[in-house]
LOKOLRO-135600 format. One record per atom (N, C-alpha, C): residue in three letters; x, y, z. Coordinates in nm, 4 decimals, always signed. Example, Ala and Ser with C-alpha at 12.3 -4.5 7.8 and 13.67 -1.06 7.14 Angstrom:
2
node residu->ALA	x->+1.3190	y->-0.5690	z->+0.7800
node residu->ALA	x->+1.2300	y->-0.4500	z->+0.7800
node residu->ALA	x->+1.3200	y->-0.3300	z->+0.7800
node residu->SER	x->+1.2850	y->-0.2250	z->+0.7080
node residu->SER	x->+1.3670	y->-0.1060	z->+0.7140
node residu->SER	x->+1.2900	y->+0.0030	z->+0.7870
***
This chain:
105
node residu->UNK	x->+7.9232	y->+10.7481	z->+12.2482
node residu->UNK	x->+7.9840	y->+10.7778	z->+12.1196
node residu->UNK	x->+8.1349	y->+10.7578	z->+12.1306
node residu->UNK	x->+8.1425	y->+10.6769	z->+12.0334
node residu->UNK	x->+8.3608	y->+10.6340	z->+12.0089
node residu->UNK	x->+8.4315	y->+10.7888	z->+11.9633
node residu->UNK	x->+8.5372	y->+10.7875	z->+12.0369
node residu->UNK	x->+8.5899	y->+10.9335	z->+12.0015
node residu->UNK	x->+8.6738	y->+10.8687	z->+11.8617
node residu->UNK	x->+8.7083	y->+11.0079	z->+11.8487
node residu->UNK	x->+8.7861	y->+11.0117	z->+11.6713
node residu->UNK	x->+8.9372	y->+10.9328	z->+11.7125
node residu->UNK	x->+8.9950	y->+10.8820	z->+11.5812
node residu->UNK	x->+9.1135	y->+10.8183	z->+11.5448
node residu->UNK	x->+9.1712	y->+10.9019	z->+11.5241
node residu->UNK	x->+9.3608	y->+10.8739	z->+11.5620
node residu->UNK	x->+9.4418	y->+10.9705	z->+11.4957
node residu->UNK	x->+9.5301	y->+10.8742	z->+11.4311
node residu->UNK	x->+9.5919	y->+10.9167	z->+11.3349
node residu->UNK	x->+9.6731	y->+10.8343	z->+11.2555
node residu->UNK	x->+9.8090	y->+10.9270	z->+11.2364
node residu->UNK	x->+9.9099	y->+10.9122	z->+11.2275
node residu->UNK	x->+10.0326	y->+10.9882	z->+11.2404
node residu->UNK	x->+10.1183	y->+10.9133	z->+11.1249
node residu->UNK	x->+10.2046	y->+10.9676	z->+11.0682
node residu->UNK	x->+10.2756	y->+10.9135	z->+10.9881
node residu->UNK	x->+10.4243	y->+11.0132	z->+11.0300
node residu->UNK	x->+10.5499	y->+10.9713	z->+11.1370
node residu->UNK	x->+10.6780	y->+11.0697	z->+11.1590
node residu->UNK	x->+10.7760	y->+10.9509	z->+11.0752
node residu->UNK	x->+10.8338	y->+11.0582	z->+11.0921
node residu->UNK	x->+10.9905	y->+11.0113	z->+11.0485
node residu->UNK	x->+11.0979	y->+11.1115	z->+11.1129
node residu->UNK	x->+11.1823	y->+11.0367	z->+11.2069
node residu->UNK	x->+11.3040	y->+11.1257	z->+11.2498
node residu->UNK	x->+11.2154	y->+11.1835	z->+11.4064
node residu->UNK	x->+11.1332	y->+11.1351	z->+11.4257
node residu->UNK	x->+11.0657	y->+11.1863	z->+11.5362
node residu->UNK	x->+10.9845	y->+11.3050	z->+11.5213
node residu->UNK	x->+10.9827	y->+11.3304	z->+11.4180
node residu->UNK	x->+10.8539	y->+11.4566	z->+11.3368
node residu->UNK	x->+10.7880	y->+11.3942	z->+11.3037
node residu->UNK	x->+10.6639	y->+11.4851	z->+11.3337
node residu->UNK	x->+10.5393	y->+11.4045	z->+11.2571
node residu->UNK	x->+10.5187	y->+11.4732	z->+11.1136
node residu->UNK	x->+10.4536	y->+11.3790	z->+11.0085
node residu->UNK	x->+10.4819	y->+11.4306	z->+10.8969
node residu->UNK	x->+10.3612	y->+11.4466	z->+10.8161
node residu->UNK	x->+10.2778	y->+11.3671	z->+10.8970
node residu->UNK	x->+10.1307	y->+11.3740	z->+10.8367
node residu->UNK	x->+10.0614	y->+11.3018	z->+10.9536
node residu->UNK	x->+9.9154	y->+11.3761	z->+10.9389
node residu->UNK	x->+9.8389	y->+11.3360	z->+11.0886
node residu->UNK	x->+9.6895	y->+11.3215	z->+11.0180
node residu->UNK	x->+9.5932	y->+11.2257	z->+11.0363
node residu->UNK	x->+9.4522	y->+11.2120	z->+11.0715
node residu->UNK	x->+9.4267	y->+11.2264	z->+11.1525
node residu->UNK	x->+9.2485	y->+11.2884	z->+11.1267
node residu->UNK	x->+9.1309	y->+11.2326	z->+11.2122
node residu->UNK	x->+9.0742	y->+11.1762	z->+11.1613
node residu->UNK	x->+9.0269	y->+11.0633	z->+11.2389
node residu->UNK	x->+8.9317	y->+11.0029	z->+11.1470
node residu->UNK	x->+8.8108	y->+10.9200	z->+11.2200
node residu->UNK	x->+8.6961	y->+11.0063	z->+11.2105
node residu->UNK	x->+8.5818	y->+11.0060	z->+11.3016
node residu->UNK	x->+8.5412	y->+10.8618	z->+11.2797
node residu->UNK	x->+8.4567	y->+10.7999	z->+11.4195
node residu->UNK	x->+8.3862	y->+10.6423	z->+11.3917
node residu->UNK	x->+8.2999	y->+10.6286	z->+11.2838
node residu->UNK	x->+8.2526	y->+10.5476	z->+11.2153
node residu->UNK	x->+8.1789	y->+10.5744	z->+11.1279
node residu->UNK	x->+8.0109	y->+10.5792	z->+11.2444
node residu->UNK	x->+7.9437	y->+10.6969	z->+11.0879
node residu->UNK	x->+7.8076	y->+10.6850	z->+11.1544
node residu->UNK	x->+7.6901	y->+10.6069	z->+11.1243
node residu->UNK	x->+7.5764	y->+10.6554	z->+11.1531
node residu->UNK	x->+7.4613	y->+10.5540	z->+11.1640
node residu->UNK	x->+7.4935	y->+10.4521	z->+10.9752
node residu->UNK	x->+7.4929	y->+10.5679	z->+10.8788
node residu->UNK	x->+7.5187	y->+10.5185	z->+10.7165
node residu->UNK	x->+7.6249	y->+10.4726	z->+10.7386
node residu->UNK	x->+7.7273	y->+10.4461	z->+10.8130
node residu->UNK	x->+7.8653	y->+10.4223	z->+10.7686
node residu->UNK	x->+7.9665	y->+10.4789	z->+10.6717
node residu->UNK	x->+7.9306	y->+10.5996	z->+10.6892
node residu->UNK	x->+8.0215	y->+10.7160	z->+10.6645
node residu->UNK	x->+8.1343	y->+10.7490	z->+10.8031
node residu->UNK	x->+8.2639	y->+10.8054	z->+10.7120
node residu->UNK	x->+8.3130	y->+10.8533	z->+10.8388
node residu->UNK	x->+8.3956	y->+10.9716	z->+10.7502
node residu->UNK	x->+8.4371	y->+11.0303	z->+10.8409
node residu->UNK	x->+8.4726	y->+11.1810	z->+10.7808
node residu->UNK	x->+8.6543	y->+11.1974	z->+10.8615
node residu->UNK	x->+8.6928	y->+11.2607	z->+10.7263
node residu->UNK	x->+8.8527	y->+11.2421	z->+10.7848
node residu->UNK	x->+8.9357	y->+11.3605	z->+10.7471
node residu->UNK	x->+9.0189	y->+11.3951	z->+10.8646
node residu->UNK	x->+9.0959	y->+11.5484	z->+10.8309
node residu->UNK	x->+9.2426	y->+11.5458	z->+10.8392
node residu->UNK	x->+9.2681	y->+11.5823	z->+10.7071
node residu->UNK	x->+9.4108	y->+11.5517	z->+10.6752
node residu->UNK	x->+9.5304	y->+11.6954	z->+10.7182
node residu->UNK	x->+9.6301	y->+11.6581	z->+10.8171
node residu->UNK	x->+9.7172	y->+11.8396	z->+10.7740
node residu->UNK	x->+9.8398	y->+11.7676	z->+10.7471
node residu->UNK	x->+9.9201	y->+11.8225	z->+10.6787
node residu->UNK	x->+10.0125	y->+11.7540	z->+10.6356
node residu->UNK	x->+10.1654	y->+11.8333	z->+10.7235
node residu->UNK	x->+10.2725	y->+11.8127	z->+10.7360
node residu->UNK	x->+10.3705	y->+11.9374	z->+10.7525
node residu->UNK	x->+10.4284	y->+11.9820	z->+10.6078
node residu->UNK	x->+10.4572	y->+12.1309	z->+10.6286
node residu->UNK	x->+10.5165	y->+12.1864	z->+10.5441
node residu->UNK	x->+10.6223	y->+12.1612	z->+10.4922
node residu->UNK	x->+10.6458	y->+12.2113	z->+10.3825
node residu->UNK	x->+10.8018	y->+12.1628	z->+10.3400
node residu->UNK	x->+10.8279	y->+12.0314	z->+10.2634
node residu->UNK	x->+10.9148	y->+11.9891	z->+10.2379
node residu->UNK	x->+10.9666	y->+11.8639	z->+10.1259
node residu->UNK	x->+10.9485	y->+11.7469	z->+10.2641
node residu->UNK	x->+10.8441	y->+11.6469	z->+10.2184
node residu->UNK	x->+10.8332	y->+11.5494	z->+10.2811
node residu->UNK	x->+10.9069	y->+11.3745	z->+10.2224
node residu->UNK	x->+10.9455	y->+11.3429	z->+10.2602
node residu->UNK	x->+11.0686	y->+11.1754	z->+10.2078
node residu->UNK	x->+10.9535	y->+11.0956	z->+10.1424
node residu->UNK	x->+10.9902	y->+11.0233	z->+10.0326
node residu->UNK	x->+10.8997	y->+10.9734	z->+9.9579
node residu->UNK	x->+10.8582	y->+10.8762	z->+9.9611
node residu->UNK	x->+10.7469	y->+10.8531	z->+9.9390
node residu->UNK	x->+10.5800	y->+10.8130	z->+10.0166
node residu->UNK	x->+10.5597	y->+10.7849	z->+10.1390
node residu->UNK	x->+10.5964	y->+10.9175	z->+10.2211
node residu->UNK	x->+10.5373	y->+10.9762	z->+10.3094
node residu->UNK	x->+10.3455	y->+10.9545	z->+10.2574
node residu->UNK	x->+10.3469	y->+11.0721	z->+10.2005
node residu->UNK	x->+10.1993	y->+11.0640	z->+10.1291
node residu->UNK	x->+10.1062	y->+10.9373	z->+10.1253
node residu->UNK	x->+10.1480	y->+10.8636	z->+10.0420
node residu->UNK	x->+10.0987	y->+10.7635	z->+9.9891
node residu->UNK	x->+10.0819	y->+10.6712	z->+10.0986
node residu->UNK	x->+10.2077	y->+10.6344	z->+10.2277
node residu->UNK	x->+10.1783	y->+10.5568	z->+10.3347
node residu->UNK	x->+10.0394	y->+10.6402	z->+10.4761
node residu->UNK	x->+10.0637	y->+10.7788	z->+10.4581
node residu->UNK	x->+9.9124	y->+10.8358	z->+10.5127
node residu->UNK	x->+9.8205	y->+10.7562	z->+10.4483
node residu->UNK	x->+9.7488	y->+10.7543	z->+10.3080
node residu->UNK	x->+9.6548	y->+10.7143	z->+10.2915
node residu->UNK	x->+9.6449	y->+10.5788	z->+10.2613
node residu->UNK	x->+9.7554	y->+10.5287	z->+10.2766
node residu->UNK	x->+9.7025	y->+10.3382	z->+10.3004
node residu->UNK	x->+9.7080	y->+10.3248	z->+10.4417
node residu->UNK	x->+9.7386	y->+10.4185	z->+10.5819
node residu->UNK	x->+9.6939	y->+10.4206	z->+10.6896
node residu->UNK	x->+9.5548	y->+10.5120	z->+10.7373
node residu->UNK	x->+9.4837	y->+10.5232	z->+10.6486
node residu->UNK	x->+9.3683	y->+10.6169	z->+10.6094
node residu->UNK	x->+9.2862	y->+10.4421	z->+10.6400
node residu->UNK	x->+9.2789	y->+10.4131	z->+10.5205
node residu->UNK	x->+9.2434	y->+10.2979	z->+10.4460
node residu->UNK	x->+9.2275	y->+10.1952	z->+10.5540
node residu->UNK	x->+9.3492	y->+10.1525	z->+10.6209
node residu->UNK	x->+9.3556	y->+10.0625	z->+10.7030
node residu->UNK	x->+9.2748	y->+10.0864	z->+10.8169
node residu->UNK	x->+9.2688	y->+10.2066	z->+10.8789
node residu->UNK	x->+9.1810	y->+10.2365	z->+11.0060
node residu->UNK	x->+9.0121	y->+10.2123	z->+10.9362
node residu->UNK	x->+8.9432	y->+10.2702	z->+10.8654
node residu->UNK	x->+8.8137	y->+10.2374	z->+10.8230
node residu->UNK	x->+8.8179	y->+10.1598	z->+10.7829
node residu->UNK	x->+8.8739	y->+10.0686	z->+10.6910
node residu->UNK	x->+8.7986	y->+9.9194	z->+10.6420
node residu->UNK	x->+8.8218	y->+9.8177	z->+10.8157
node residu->UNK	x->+8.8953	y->+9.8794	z->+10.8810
node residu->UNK	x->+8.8880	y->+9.8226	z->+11.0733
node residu->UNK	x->+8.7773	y->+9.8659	z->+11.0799
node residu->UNK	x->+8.7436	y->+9.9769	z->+11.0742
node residu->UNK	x->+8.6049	y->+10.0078	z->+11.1713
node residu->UNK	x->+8.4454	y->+10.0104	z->+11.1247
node residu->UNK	x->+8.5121	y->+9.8951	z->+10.9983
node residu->UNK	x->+8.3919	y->+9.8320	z->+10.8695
node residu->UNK	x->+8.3319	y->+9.9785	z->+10.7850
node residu->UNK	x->+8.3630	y->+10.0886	z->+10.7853
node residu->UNK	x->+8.3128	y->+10.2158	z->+10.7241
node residu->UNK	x->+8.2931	y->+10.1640	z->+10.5695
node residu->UNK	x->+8.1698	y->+10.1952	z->+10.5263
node residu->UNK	x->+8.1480	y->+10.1917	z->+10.3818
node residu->UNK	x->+8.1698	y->+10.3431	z->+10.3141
node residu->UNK	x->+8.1656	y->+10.4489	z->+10.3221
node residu->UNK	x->+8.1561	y->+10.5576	z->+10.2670
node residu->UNK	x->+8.2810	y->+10.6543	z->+10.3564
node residu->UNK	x->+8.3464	y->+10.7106	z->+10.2426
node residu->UNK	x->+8.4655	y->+10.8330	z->+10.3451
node residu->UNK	x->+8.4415	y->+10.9759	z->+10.2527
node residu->UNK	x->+8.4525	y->+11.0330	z->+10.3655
node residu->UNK	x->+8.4977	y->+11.2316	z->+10.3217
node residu->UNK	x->+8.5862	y->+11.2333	z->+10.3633
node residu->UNK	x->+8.6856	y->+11.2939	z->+10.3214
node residu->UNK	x->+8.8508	y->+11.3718	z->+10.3253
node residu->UNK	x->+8.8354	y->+11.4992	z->+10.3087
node residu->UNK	x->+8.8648	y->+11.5735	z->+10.4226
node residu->UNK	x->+8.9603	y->+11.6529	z->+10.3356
node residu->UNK	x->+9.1033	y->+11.6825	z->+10.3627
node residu->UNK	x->+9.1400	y->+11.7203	z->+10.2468
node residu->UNK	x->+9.2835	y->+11.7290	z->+10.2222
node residu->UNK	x->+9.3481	y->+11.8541	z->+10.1987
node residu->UNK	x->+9.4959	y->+11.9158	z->+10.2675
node residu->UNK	x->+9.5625	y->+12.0500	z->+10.1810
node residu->UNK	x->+9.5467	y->+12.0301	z->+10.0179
node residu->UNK	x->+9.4625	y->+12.1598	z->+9.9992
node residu->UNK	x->+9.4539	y->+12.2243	z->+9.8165
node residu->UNK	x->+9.5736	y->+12.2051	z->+9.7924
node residu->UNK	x->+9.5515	y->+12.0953	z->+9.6373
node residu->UNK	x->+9.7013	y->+12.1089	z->+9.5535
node residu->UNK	x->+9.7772	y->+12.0035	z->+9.5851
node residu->UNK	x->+9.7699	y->+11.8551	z->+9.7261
node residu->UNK	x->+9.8507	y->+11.7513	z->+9.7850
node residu->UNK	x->+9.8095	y->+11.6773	z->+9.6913
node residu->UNK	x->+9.8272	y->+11.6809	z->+9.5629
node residu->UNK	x->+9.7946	y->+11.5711	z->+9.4295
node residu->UNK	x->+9.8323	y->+11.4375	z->+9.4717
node residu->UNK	x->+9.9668	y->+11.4231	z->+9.4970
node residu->UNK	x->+9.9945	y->+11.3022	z->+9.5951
node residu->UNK	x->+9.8637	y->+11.2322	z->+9.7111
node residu->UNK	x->+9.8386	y->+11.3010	z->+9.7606
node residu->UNK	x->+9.7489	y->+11.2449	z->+9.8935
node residu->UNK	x->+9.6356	y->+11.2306	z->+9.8255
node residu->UNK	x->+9.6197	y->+11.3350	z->+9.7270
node residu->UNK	x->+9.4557	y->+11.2989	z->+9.6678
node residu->UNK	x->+9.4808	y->+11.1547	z->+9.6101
node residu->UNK	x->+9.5591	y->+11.1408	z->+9.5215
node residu->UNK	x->+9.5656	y->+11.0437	z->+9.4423
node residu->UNK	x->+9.5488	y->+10.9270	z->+9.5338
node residu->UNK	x->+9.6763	y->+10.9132	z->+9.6477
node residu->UNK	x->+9.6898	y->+10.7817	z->+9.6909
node residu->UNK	x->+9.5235	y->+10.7487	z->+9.8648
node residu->UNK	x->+9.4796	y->+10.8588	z->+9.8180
node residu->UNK	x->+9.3550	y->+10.8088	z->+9.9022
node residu->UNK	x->+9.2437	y->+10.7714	z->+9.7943
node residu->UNK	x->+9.2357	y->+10.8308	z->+9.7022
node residu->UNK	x->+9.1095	y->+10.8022	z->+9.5501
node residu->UNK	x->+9.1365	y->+10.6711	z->+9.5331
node residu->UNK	x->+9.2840	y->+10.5904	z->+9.5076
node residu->UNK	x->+9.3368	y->+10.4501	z->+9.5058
node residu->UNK	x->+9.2276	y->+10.3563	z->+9.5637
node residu->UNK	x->+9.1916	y->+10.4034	z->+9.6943
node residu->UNK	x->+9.1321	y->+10.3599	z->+9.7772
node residu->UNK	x->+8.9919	y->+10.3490	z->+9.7733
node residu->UNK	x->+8.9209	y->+10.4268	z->+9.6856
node residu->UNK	x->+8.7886	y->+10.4533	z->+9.6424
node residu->UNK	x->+8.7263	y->+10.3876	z->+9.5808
node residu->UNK	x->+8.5978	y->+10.3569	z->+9.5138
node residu->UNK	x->+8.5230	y->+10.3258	z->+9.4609
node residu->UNK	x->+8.4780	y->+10.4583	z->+9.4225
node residu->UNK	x->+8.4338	y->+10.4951	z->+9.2874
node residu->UNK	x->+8.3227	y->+10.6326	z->+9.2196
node residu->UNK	x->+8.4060	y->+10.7417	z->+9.3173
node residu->UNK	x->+8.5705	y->+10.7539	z->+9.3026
node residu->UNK	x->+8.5608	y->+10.9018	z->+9.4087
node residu->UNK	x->+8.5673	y->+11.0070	z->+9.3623
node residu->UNK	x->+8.5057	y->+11.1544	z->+9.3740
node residu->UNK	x->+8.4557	y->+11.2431	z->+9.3552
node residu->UNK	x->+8.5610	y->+11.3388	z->+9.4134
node residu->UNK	x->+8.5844	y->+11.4462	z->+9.3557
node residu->UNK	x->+8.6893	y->+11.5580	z->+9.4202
node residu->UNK	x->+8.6088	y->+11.6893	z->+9.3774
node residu->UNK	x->+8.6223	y->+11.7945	z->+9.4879
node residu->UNK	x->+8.5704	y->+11.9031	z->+9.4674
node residu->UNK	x->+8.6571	y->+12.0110	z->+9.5727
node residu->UNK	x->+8.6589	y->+12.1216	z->+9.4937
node residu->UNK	x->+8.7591	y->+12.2151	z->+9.5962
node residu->UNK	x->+8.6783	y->+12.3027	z->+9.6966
node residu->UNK	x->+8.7613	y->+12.3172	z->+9.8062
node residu->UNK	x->+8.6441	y->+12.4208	z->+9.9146
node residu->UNK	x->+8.7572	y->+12.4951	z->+9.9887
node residu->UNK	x->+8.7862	y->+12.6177	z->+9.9281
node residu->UNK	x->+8.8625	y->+12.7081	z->+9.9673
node residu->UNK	x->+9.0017	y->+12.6475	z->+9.9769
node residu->UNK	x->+9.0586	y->+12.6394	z->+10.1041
node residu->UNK	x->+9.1990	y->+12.5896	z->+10.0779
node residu->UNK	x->+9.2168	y->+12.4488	z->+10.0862
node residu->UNK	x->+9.1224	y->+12.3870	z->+10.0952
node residu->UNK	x->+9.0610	y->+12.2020	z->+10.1024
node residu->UNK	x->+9.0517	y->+12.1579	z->+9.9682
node residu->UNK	x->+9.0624	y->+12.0525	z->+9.9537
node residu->UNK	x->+9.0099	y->+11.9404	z->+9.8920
node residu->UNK	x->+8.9285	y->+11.8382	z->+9.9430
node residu->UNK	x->+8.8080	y->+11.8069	z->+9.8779
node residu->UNK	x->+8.7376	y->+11.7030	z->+9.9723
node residu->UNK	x->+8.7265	y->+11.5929	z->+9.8534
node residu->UNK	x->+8.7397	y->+11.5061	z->+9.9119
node residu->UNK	x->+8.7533	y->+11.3489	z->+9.8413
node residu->UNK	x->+8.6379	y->+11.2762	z->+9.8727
node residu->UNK	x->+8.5792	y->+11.1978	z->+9.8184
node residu->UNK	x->+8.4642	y->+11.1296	z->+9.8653
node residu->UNK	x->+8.4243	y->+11.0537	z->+9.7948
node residu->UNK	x->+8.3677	y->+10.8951	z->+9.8517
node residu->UNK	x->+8.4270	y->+10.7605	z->+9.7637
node residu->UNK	x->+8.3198	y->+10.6352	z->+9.8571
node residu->UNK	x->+8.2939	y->+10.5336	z->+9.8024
node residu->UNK	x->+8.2572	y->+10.4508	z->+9.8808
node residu->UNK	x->+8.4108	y->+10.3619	z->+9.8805
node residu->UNK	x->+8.4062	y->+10.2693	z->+10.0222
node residu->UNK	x->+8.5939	y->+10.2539	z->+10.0387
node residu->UNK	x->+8.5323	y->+10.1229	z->+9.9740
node residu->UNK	x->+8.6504	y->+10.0778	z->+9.9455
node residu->UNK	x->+8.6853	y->+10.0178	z->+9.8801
node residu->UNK	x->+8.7649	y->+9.9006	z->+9.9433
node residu->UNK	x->+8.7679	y->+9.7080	z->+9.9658
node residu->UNK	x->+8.8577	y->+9.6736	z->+10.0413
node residu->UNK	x->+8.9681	y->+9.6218	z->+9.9639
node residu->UNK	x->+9.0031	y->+9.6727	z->+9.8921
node residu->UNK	x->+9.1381	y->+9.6504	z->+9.8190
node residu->UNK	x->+9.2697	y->+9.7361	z->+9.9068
***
């Protein structure tokens, strides 16, 4: 079994946003965990996480993704849904989970 991806997004030598993002499985699903850092992040920070979301699974041919994301990162939701086909949002305590067939745009 391929271990999980990390994806990092720093600036200034901080990291500012981090994935996991598991191989896809037998369906070609893969499942991905977003933490973001606190505080006022430089702009599209966000948005470059999830076109480096994007870029790692359509690499590792994944047809189907779960996210989840910090409750309320409207930004991150948005610029990973971009990425979607039919994506679906539902809240789970302090998460957001996103879920989409990807899309290779």
């Amino acid at each position: 079994m391929a271990e999980n991806r990390h994806v990092r997004i720093a600036a200034g030598g901080d990291v500012l946003a981090e994935a996991t993002i598991s191989t896809p499985d037998d369906n070609g699903e893969v499942r991905v965990a977003v933490a973001v850092a606190s505080g006022h992040l430089p702009a599209g920070a966000r948005q470059r996480m999830a076109d480096a979301i994007h870029d790692t699974v359509v690499n590792d041919h994944a047809d189907r993704l779960t996210a989840s994301v910090p409750l309320g990162d409207a930004e991150l939701v948005d610029g990973i849904r971009q990425h979607l086909d039919d994506p679906q949002l539902r809240a789970a305590g302090a998460t957001s989970i996103i879920q989409g067939d990807i899309s290779e745009r």
